[in-house]
C-alpha positions in Angstrom: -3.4 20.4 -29.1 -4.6 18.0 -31.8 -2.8 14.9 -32.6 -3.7 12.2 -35.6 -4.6 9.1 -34.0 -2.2 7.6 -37.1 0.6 9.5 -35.4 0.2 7.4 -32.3 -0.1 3.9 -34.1 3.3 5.5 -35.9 4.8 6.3 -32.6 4.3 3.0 -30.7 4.4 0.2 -33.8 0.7 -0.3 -33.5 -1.3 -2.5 -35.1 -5.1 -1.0 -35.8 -8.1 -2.5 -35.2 -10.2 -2.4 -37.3 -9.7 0.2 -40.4 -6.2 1.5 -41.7 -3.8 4.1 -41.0 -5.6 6.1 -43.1 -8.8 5.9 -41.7 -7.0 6.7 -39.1 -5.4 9.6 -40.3 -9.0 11.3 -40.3 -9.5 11.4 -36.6 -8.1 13.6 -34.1 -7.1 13.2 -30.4 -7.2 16.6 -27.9 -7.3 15.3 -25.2 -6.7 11.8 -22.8 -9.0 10.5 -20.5 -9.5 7.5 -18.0 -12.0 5.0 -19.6 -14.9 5.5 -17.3 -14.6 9.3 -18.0 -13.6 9.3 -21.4 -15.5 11.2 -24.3 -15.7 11.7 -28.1 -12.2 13.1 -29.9 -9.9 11.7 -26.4 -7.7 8.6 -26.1 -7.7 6.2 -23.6 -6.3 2.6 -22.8 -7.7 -0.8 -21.5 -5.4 -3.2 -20.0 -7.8 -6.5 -20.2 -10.4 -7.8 -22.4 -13.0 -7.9 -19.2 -12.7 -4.0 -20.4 -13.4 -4.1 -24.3 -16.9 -4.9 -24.1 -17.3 -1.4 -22.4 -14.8 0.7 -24.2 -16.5 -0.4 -28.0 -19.4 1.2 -25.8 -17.7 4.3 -24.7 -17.4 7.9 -26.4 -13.4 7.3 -27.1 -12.0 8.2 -30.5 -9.1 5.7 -29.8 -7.6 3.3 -27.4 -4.2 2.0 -26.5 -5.3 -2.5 -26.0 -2.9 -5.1 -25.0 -1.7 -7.4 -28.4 -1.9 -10.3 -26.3 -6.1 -9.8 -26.7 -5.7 -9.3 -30.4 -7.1 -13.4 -30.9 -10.1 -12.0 -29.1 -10.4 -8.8 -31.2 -11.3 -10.8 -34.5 -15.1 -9.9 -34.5 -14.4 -6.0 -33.1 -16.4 -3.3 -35.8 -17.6 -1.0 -34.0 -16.2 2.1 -31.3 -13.4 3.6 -31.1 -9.9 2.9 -33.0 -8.4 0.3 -30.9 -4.5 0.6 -31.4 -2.6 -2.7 -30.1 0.8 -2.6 -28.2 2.3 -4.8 -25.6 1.9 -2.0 -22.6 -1.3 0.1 -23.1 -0.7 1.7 -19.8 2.8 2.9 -20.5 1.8 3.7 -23.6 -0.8 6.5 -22.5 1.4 7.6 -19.8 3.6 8.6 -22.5 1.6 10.6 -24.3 -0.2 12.0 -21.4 3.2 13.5 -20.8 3.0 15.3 -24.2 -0.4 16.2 -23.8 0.4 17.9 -20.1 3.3 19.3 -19.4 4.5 20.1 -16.3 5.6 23.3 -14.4 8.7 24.0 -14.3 10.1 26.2 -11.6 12.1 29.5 -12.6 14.2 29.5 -10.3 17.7 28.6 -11.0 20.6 27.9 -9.0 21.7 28.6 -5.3 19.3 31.3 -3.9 21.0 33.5 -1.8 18.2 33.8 1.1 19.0 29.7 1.8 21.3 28.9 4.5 24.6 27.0 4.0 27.1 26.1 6.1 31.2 26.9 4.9 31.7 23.4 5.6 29.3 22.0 3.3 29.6 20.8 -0.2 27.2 21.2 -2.8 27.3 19.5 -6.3 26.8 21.1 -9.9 23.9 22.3 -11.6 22.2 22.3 -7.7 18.6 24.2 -7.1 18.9 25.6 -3.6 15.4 27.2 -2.8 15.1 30.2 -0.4 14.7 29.2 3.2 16.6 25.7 3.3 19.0 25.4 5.9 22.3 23.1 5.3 24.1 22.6 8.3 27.9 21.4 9.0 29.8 19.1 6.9 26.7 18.2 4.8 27.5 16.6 1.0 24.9 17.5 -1.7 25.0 15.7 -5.2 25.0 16.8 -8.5 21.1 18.1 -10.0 19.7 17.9 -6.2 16.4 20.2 -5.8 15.6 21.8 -2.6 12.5 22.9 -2.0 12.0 25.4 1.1 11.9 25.1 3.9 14.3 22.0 3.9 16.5 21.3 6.4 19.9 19.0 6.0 21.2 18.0 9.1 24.9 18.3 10.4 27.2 15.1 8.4 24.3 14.4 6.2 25.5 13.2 2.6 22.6 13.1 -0.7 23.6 11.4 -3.6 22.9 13.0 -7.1 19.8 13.9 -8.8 17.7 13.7 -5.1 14.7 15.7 -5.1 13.5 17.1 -1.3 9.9 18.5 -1.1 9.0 21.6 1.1 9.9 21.2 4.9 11.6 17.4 4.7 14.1 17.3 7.7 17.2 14.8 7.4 18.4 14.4 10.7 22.0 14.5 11.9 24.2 11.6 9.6 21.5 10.8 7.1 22.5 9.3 4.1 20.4 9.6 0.9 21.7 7.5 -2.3 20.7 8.3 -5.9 17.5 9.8 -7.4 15.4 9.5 -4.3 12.5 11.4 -3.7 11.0 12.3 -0.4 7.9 14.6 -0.2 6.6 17.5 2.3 7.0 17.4 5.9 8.6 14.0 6.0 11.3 13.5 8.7 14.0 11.2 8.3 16.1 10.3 11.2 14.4 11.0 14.2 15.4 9.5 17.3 13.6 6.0 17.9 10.9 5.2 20.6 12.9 3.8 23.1 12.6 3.9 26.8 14.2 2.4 30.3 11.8 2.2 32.7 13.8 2.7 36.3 12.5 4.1 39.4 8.7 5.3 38.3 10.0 7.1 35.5 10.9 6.5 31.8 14.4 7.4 30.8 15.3 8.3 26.9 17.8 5.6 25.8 20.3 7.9 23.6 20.3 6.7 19.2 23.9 7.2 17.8 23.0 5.4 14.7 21.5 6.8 11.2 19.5 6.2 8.5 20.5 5.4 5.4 18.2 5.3 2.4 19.3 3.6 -1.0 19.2 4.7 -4.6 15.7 5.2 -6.1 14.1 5.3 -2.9 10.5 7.3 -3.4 9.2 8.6 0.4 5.7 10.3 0.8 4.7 13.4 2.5 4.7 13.1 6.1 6.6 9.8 6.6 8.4 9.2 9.3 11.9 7.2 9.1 13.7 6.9 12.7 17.8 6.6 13.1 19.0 3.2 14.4 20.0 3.0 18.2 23.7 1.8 17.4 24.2 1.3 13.4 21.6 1.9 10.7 17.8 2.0 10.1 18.0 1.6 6.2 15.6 1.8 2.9 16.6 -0.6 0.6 16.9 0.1 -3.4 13.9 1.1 -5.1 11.3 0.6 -1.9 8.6 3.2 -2.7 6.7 4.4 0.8 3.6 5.9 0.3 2.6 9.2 3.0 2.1 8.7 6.7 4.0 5.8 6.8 6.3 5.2 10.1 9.3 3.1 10.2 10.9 2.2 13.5 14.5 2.2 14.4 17.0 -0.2 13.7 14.2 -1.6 10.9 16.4 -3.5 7.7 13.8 -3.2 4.7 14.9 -4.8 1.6 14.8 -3.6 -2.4 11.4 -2.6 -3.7 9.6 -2.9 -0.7 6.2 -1.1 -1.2 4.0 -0.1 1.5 0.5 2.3 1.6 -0.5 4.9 3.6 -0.4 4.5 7.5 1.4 1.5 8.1 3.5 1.1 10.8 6.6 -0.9 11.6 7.9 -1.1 15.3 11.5 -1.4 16.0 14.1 -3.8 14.5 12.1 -5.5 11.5 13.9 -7.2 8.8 12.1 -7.6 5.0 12.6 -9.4 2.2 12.9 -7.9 -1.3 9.5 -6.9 -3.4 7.5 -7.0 0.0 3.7 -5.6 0.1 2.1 -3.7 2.4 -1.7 -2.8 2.6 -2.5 1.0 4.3 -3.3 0.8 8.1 -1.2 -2.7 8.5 0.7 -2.7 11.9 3.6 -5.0 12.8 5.1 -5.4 16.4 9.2 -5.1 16.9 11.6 -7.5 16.3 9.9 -9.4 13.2 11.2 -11.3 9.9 8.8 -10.6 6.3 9.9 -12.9 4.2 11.1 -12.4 0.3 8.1 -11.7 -1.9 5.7 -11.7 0.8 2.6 -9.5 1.5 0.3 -8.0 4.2 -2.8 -6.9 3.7 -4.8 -3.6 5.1 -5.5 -3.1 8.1 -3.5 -6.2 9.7 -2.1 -6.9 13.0 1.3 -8.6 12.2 2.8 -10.5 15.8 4.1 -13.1 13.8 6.6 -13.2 11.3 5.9 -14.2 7.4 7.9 -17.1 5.4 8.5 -16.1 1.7 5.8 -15.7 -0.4 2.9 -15.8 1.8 0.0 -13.8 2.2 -1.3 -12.5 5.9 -4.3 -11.1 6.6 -6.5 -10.3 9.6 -6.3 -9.1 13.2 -4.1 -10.9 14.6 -2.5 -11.8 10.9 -2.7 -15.3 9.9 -1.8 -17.1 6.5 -4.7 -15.8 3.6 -6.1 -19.5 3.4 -7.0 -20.0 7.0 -7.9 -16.3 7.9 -10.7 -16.4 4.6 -12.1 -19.6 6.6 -12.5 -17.6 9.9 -13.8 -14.3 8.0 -16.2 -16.5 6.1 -17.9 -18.3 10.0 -17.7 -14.7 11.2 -20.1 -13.5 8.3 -22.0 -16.3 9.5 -22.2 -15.8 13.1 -25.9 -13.6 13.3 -27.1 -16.9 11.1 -25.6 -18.8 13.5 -26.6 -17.1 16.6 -30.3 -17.4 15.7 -29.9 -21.4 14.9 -28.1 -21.6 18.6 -31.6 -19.2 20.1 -33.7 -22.1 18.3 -31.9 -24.8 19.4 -31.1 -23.9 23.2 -35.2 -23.2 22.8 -35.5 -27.1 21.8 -33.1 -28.2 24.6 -35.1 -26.5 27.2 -38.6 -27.7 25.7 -37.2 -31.6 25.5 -35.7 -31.3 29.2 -39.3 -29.9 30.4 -41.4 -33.2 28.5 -38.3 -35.7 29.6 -38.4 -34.3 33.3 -42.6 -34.8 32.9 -42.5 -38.3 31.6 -39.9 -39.2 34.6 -42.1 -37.5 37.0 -45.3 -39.2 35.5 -43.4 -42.9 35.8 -42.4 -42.5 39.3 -46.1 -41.5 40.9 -48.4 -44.2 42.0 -51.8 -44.9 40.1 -53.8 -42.2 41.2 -57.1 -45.2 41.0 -55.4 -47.1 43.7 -55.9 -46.3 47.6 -53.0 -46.8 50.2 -54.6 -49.6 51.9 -55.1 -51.1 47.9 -51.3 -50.7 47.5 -50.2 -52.0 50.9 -52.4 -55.2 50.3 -50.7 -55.8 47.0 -47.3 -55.5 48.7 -48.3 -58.2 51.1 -50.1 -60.5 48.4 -46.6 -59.8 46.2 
C-alpha cells in the first residue's frame, strides 16, 4: 500500500510545512511508524515541539504536528513534510487503521457446539462462539460477541454491542450495560472476601448482591470484579480497568475511573468521577477518592483523598509533603555519614572536656602535703 502524502493533508485539512501540495504530491507513504522507530517513505506524528527538533532529524517522509506549534515552525526547512492538524495522535491512529486492518473472524452467527439455556434470550445479529455456556434466564443484546469458552451466569443481562473475550465468567445476576468490553479470563462477580471469625474457625459470610457494570465500561484480561454482599458492586460509565486489576465487593466507582495493572481495591470504596490510578496502588476497605483525584504507583492508600489531590507513597500522603520526605530519604546515606562524623566530634570533645575537669581538680603536683597543709593553716 502506497499513499500520497497530499492525500493525507487532503484528508485531515492540513496545512504543510514547508513546500506545497504538490511537492507533496511526489512523496509516498507505505508504511507508519512511532517516531523513535520511524524510517524513510513512513509517516509518523509528534504531539509537542520538545519533539520537532528530533523528528527534522529523523528518516520520516511526513508527520502529523500539532497547529498550535505552527508560530514555532516559521524557521522549519529541512526533514520530513510536517502536516499541521489540531490532534496529530488521532490523526495517525486513523490512518494506521487503513494501513492495518484487522482480522475479522469467519464465523457467523449462533454456533451450534455453544450451550444455551431455553430460557435465555439472545438479541439480533449475535456471534455465539463454540464452547460458551449461557445458563438460565440470561438476556443477551443485540451485536454481542462471545468468544469461547465464555460462560454467562444464571439471571445475567448484557446490553448491546458487548464484546466478551475467551473464558470471561459473569457470575450469577451480572449486569453488563452498553458496548463494554471485558478481556480473557476475567471474572466478574465472584463472591467477596468476607469472613466471621467465631469459635477458632472462619465462617464464609453468604453475598446475595451483584455487580453491575455501566455502558462503555473497558475490563482487562484477568481482572477480577466481586458481587456486593447485599446490593451492588458497580463500574461506573466509561471507567477503563487495565488487566489484573481486583475490585472488592460492595466498591461504588464512579464514570471514567481509570486504573493500571495490579491495583487493588478492598471492600466498600466509593470514587469520584475521572479518578487515576497508578499499577501496584493498594487501598484498604471502606475509603472515599474524591472527584478528579489520583494515586500514584505502587501506593499504600489508608486514608481517604479530597477532590483533586494527588497521593503518593507508602503509607499515601498528599504529593507536596510525600516529595519532601522522598527527597530527606535520598539523603539519608549523606546524612548518616555527617551523623558518624559528628557523634565522632561529640565523643572526642567529651574526652578533652572530661581531661581539662580532671586536670583542674588535682593538686600541684610541685607541692608536698605537709607544703599544702601549711598553707591551709597560714590561709
Amino acid at each position: 500500500m502506497s499513499v500520497a502524502v497530499s492525500h493525507f493533508a487532503t484528508q485531515f485539512n492540513a496545512t504543510l510545512i514547508p513546500g506545497s501540495v504538490g511537492a507533496a504530491d511526489q512523496l509516498s507513504i507505505s508504511n507508519l511508524a512511532s517516531l523513535d522507530h520511524v524510517q524513510a517513505g513512513e509517516l509518523t506524528y509528534a504531539d509537542n515541539a520538545d519533539k520537532i527538533a528530533q523528528l527534522a532529524a529523523s528518516k520520516a517522509t511526513a508527520a502529523f504536528v500539532p497547529k498550535k506549534i505552527a508560530a514555532q515552525l516559521t524557521s522549519y526547512t529541512g526533514g520530513p513534510i510536517l502536516m499541521l492538524v489540531d490532534q496529530p495522535q488521532a490523526c495517525f491512529l486513523a490512518v494506521l487503521k487503513e494501513f492495518r486492518p484487522q482480522h475479522t473472524s469467519e464465523m457467523a452467527g449462533i454456533d451450534p457446539r455453544g450451550i444455551i439455556s431455553n430460557t435465555a434470550k439472545l438479541g439480533a445479529d449475535c456471534m455465539i462462539y463454540p464452547g460458551v455456556f449461557i445458563d438460565a434466564h440470561a438476556v443477551i443484546g443485540d451485536r454481542c460477541v462471545l468468544y469461547p469458552g465464555v460462560t454467562i451466569g444464571p439471571g445475567c443481562v448484557l446490553g448491546d454491542d458487548v464484546i466478551l473475550y475467551p473464558q470471561v465468567v459473569l457470575y450469577a445476576g451480572t449486569q453488563l450495560g452498553h458496548r463494554v468490553i471485558i478481556h480473557a479470563n476475567a471474572v466478574i462477580g465472584a463472591d467477596g472476601f468476607g469472613y466471621r471469625f467465631e469459635q477458632g474457625r472462619f465462617e464464609k459470610l453468604p453475598h446475595y448482591g451483584k455487580v453491575r457494570v455501566e455502558d462503555d465500561v473497558e475490563i482487562g484480561a484477568c481482572t477480577t470484579i466481586d458481587r456486593a454482599m447485599i446490593s451492588e458492586t458497580v463500574i461506573g460509565q466509561g471507567t477503563k480497568l487495565d488487566n489484573l486489576v481486583m475490585i472488592g465487593h460492595n466498591c461504588q466507582i464512579g464514570q471514567h475511573n481509570v486504573y493500571a495493572s495490579q491495583v487493588g481495591l478492598a471492600g466498600s470504596i466509593t470514587t469520584g468521577n475521572y479518578v487515576r490510578m497508578g499499577g501496584q496502588a493498594g487501598l484498604k476497605d471502606h475509603l472515599k477518592i474524591g472527584h478528579g483525584s489520583a494515586l500514584a504507583s505502587r501506593s499504600g492508600l489508608m486514608h481517604d483523598i479530597p477532590d483533586g489531590e494527588t497521593f503518593i507513597g507508602l503509607p499515601a500522603g498528599p504529593e507536596r509533603e510525600q516529595k519532601k520526605v522522598l527527597m530527606l530519604v535520598q539523603r539519608l546515606p549523606e546524612m548518616r555519614d555527617q551523623l558518624k562524623a559528628m557523634t565522632k566530634q561529640v565523643e572526642s570533645l567529651t574526652q578533652q572536656i572530661a581531661a581539662l575537669t580532671s586536670a583542674s581538680l588535682t593538686p600541684n603536683s610541685g607541692s608536698t602535703d605537709a607544703e599544702s597543709i601549711s598553707m591551709r593553716k597560714a590561709g
